[in-house]
C-alpha positions in Angstrom: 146.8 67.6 274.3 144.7 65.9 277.0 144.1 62.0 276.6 140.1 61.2 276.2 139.0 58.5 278.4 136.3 55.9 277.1 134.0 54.0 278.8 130.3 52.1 278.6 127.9 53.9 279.5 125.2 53.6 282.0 122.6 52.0 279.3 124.0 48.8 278.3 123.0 46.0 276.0 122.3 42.1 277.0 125.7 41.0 278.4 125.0 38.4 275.5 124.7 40.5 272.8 128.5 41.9 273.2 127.0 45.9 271.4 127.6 49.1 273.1 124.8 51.4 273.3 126.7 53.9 274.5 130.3 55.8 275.3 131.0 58.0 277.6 133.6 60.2 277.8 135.0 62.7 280.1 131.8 63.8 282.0 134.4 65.0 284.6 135.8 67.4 282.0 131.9 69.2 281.2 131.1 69.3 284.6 134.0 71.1 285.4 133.5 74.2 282.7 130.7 76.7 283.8 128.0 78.4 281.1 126.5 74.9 279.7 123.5 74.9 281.1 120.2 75.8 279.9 116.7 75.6 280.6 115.8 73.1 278.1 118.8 71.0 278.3 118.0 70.7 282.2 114.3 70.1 281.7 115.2 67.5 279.4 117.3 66.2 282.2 115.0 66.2 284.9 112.7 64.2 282.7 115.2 61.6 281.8 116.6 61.1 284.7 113.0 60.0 286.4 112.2 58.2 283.1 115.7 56.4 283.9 114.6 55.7 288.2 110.9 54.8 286.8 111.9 52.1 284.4 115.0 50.6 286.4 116.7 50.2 283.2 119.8 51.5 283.9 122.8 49.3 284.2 125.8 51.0 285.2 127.5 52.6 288.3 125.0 51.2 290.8 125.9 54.1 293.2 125.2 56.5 290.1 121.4 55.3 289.8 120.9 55.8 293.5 122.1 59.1 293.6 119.5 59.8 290.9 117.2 57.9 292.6 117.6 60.6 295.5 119.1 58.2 297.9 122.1 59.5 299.9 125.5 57.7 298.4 128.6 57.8 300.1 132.1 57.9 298.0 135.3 56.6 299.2 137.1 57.5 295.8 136.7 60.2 293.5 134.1 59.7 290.7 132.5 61.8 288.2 129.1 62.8 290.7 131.3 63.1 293.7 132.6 66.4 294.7 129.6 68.5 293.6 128.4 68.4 296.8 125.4 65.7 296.3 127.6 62.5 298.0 129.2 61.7 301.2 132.6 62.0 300.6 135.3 59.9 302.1 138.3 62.8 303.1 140.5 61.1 300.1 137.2 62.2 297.8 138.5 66.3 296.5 136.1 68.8 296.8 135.3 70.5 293.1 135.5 74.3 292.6 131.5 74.7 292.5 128.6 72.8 293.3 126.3 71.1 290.6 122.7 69.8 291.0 121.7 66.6 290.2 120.0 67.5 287.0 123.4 69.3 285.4 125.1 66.1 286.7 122.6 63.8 284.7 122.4 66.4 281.7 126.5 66.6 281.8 127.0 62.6 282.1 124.3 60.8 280.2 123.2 64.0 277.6 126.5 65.6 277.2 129.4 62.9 277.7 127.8 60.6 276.1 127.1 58.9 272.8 124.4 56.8 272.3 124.4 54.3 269.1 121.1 52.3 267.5 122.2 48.7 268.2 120.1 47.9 264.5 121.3 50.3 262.0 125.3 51.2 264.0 124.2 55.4 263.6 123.5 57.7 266.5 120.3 57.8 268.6 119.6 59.5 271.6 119.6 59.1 275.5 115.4 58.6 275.1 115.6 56.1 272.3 118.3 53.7 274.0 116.0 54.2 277.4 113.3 53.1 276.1 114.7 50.4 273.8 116.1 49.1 277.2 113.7 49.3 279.1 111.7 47.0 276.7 114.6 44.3 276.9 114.2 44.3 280.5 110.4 43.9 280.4 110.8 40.8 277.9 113.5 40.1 280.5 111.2 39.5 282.8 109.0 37.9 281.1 110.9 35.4 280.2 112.5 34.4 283.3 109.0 32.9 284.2 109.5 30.2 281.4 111.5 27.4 282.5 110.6 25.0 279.7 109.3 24.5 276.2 107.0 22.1 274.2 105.7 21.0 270.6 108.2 23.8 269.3 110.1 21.3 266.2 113.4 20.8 265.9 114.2 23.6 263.2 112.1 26.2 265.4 114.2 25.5 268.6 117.1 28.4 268.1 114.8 31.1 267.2 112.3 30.0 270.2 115.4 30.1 272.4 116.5 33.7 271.3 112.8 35.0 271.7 112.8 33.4 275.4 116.7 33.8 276.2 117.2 36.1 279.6 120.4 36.9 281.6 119.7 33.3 283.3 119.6 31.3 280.3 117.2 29.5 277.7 114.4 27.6 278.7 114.8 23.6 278.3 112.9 22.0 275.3 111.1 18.7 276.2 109.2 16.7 274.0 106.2 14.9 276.0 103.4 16.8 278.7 104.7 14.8 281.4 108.8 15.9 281.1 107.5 19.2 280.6 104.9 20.0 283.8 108.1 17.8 285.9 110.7 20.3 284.5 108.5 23.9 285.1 109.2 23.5 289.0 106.1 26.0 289.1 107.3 28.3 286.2 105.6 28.6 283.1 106.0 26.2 280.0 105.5 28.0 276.9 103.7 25.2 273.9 103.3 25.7 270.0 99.4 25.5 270.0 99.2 23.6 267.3 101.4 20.8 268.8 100.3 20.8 272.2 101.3 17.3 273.9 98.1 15.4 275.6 98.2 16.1 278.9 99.7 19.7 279.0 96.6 20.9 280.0 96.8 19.7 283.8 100.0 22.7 283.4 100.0 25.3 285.9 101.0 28.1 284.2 100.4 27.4 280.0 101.3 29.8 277.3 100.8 29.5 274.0 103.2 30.4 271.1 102.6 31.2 267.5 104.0 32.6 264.6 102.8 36.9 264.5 100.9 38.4 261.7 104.5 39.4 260.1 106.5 36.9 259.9 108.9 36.3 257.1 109.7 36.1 253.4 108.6 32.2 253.0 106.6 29.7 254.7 106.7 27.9 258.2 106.5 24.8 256.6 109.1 25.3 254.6 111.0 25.4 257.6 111.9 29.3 257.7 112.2 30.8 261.4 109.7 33.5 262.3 110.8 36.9 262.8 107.6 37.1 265.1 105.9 35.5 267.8 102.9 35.8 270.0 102.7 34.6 273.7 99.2 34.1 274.8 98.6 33.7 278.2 94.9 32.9 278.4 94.2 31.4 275.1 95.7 31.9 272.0 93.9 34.3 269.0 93.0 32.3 266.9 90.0 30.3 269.0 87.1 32.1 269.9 86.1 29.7 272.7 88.3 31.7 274.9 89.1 35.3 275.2 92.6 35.5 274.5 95.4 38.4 275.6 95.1 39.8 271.7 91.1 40.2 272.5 91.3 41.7 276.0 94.0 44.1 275.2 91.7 45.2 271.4 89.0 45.6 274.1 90.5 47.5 277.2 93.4 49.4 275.8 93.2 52.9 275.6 95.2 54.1 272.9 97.2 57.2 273.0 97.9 59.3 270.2 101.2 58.6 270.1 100.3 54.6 269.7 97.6 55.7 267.2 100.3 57.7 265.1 102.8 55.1 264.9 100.2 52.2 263.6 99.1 54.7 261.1 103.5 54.8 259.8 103.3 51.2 260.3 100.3 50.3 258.3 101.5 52.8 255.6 104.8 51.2 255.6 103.3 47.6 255.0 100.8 48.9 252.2 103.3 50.7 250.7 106.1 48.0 250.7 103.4 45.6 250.2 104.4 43.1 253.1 101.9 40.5 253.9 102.4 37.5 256.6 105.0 35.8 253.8 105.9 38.0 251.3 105.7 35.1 248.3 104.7 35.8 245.0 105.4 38.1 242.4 104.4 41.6 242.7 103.5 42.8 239.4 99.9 42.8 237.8 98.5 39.2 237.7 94.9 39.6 236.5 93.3 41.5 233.5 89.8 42.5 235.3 86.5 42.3 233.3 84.7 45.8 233.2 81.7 46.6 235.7 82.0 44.0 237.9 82.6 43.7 241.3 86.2 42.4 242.2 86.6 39.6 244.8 89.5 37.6 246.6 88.7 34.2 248.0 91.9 33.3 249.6 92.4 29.3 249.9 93.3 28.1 253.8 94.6 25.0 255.7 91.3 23.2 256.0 92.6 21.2 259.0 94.3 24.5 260.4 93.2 25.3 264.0 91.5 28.7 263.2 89.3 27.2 260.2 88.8 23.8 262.7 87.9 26.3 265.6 86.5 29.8 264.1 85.2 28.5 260.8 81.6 27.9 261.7 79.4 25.9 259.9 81.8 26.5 257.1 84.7 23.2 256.8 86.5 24.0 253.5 87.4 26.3 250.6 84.7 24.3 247.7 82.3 25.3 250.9 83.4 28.9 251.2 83.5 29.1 247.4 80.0 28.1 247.1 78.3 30.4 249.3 80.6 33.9 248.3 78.9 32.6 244.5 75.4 32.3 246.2 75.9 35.8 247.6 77.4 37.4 244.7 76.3 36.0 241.5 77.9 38.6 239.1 80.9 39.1 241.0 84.1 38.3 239.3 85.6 36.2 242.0 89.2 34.9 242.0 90.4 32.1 244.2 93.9 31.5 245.2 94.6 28.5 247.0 97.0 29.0 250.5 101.0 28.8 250.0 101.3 26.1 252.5 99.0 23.9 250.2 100.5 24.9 246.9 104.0 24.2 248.7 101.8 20.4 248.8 102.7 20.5 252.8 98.9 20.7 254.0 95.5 19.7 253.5 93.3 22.0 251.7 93.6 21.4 247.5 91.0 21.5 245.8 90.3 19.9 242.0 90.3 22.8 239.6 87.1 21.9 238.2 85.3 22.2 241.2 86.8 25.2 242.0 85.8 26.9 238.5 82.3 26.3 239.3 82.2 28.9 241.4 85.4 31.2 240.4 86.0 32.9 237.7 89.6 32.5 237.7 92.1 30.9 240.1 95.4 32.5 240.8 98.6 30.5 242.2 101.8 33.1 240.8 100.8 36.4 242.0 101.4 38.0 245.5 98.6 38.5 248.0 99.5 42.1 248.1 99.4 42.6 244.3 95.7 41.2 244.3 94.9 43.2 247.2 95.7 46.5 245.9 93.3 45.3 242.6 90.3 44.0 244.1 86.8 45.8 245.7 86.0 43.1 248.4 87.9 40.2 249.8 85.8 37.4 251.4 87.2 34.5 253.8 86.6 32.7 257.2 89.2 33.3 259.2 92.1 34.4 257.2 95.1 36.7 257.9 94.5 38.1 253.9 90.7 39.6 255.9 93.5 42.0 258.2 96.0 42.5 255.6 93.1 43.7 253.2 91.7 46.0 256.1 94.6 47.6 255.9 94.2 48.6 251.8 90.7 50.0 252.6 88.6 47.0 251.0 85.9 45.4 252.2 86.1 42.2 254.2 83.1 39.7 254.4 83.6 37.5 257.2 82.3 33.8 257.3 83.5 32.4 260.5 85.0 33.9 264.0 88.8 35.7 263.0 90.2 38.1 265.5 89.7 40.9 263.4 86.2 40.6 262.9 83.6 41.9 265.7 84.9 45.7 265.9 83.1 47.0 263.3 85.7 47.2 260.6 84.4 43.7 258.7 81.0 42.5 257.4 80.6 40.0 259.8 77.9 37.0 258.4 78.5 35.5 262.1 77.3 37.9 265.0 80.2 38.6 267.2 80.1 41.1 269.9 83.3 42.3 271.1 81.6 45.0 273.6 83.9 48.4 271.7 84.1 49.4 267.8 88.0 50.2 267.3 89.5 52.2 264.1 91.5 50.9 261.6 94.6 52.6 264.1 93.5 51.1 267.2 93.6 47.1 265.6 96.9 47.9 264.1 98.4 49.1 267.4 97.1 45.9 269.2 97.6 43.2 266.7 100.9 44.5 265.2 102.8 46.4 268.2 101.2 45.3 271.7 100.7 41.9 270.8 103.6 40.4 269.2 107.1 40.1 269.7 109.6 40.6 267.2 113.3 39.7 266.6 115.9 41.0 264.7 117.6 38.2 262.3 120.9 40.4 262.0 121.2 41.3 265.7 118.9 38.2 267.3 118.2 41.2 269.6 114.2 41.8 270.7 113.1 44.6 268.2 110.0 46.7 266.9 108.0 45.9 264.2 109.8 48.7 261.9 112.7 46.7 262.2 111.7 43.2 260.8 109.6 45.2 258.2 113.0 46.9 256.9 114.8 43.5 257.3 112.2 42.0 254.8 113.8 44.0 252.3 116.9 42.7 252.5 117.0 39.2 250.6 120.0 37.6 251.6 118.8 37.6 255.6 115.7 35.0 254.0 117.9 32.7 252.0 116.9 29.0 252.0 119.7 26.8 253.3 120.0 23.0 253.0 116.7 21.9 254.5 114.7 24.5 253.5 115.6 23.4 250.3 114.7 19.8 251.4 111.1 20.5 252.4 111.1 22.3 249.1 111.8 19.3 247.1 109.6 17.3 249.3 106.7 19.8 248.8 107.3 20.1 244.7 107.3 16.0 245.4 104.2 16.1 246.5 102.2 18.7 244.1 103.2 16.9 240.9 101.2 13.8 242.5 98.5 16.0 243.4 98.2 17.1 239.9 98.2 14.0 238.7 95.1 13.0 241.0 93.6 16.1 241.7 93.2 18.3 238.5 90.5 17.3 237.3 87.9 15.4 240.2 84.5 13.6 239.8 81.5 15.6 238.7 
């Protein structure tokens, strides 16, 4: 019996993430038997191996990748591709029986000889899969090689930030002030949490702005549990309408292909179906008995000092305000208010004294999941919150107060005019928002990942579990809602 050699193959994982995406083993061995070939094994060859040259994300036998590139590679000892007739060979270098073309030699090495493994799930993919999940960690590669530093991320944040941003050169530094941040950039970029952007930052070169992605996790940022998404904004940041940001340049100039537009129709199934909102809190079983012939709507609560109700609110300031004028609109509505996590969780500004509240709901709702009251209501109306997206998806109706990204493309009822310049589907905001847009990380591999990924993750409980200072902020939060019970119940008439 003939001893099988092993080795990595020519697609390759972060040197840092120590997984193989693929084996290969004895391509010599299939190269040398006759009666392989076929038409469609070679025309899937031909189109791998230029997808391969195109995307530069091989990372093997340099020599290999030129000789697919259709440079001429010489070979002073024997390999696999010499031989065949394709290679200047040194006289040590034996001839083989037969010539090959480069297409059997690709098909034979990288379709053939090798095994290619799905770094998330450990089962088999294929040589187009691995391609073109490499190719992606080389583009983020790039990216992030132009961020030398990093500021306002806090202290908890600073690991995950540093695996969203790691390259083969390192992790950008984290500096605390505008001044220690522009001195360390030496003309790179410096990526800054928008909501904690240093004075002075803006004299920056080259600014991006970070924040969490419209996925994020199962709990709340302030309750200090890393993001399994981010957004990098180069021009602005999405949620401020003063300045077009990348989310609204790419919703307007994109054209989608139907591939794209297939996928965010899975995608936005797979959300709706496994009813996955920004946090995933709440219970998801039926919190409301609904009063017959009436018209159902959401108010969800928000952070009234939050930068996309301070920037793309409008006239509109807080939720009694917002409250008022859905009632106004929609006297016989049955509305329901629930007030935003972060403010139940008593970490931000935004609570509002039942009895004000209850003139102008019908019922407020604190237990149940945003997804739960999605699936029950006809309209959902809000300023500028996520829930406007998220109930998009579902088919509602969304009535729009202030500016939200979402708004403007013909989806939303839009009491502000906003004119984006293009009406996009339902498809076409989902690929943008949820696919272009964001980045996303695996919290089992810390590896760069699709938005399928983290989506499966969320299913899996003990990836979210609170450890000791989650459970900190937690007590500080329940700290601070039993006070604001006590002095916020019930509030002057």
């Amino acid at each position: 019996m003939t001893a099988r050699t092993e080795g990595e193959g020519l697609l390759r994982a972060p040197a840092r993430a120590r997984i193989r995406l693929s084996v290969m083993q004895d391509p010599e061995s299939i190269l040398a038997e006759r009666g392989w070939e076929t038409a469609e094994l070679l025309e899937r060859a031909a189109a791998g191996r230029a997808a391969l040259v195109a995307s530069e994300a091989g990372s093997g036998d340099a020599r290999f990748l030129s000789l697919l590139a259709g440079e001429r590679v010489a070979c002073s000892t024997p390999s696999f591709y010499s031989g065949w007739g394709l290679t200047d060979d040194a006289p040590g270098v034996p001839p083989r029986a037969f010539p090959r073309t480069l297409d059997e030699i690709f098909a034979g090495a990288c379709l053939l000889a090798t095994r290619y493994i799905d770094p998330f799930h450990g089962t088999q993919s294929s040589f187009e899969e691995t391609l073109a999940l490499v190719a992606e960690w080389r583009r983020l590669d790039r990216l992030n090689r132009e961020i030398a530093v990093c500021v306002g991320m806090s202290f908890w944040k600073r690991r995950r930030i540093a695996d969203f941003l790691r390259c083969e050169a390192g992790v950008p530094k984290f500096r605390r002030s505008a001044a220690a941040a522009i001195a360390a950039a030496e003309g790179k970029a410096i990526a800054c949490w928008t909501s904690r952007m240093p004075a002075g930052l803006e004299r920056a070169e080259r600014l991006i702005r970070v924040e969490d992605g419209f996925v994020r996790s199962v709990g709340l940022g302030s309750d200090f549990l890393p993001p399994a998404s981010l957004v990098l904004d180069t021009r602005g940041i999405y949620f401020d309408p003063r300045t077009k940001s990348d989310l609204e340049i790419l919703l307007a100039e994109t054209e989608f292909d139907p591939a794209l537009l297939a996928r965010a129709r899975s995608l936005s199934d797979q959300l709706v179906r496994r009813g996955i909102t920004k946090y995933n809190l709440g219970a998801r079983a039926r919190p409301i008995e609904w009063p017959d012939g009436r018209r159902r709507i959401l108010v969800p609560g928000q952070v009234e000092d939050d930068l996309s109700v301070v920037l793309g609110g409008g006239e509109i300031r807080g939720n009694l305000d917002l409250l008022a004028r859905v009632r106004e609109a929609s006297p016989d509505a049955f509305v329901v208010y629930k007030p935003h996590p972060d403010v139940l969780a008593g970490h931000r500004k935004g609570a509002v004294a039942e009895n004000r509240v209850l003139r102008y709901a019908d019922k407020i709702v604190t237990g149940a999941s945003t997804a739960a009251l999605l699936g029950e209501i006809d309209e959902l109306h809000t300023l500028t919150s996520l829930s406007g997206f998220e109930a998009l998806l579902r088919g509602r109706r969304v009535v729009v107060y202030g500016r939200p990204w979402y708004a403007g493309w013909g989806l939303t009822d839009d009491r502000i005019a906003i004119e984006r310049g293009r009406r996009l589907s339902i498809e076409e905001l989902v690929a943008g928002a949820l696919i272009l847009y964001p980045r996303y990380l695996d919290p089992v591999t810390r590896l760069p990942c699709a938005p399928e990924i983290v989506i499966e993750r969320l299913d899996q409980p003990e990836l979210w579990r609170a450890g000791p200072l989650v459970r900190a902020r937690r007590m500080q939060g329940q700290i601070a809602r039993w006070f604001g019970r006590r002095f916020r119940r019930v509030a002057p008439s």
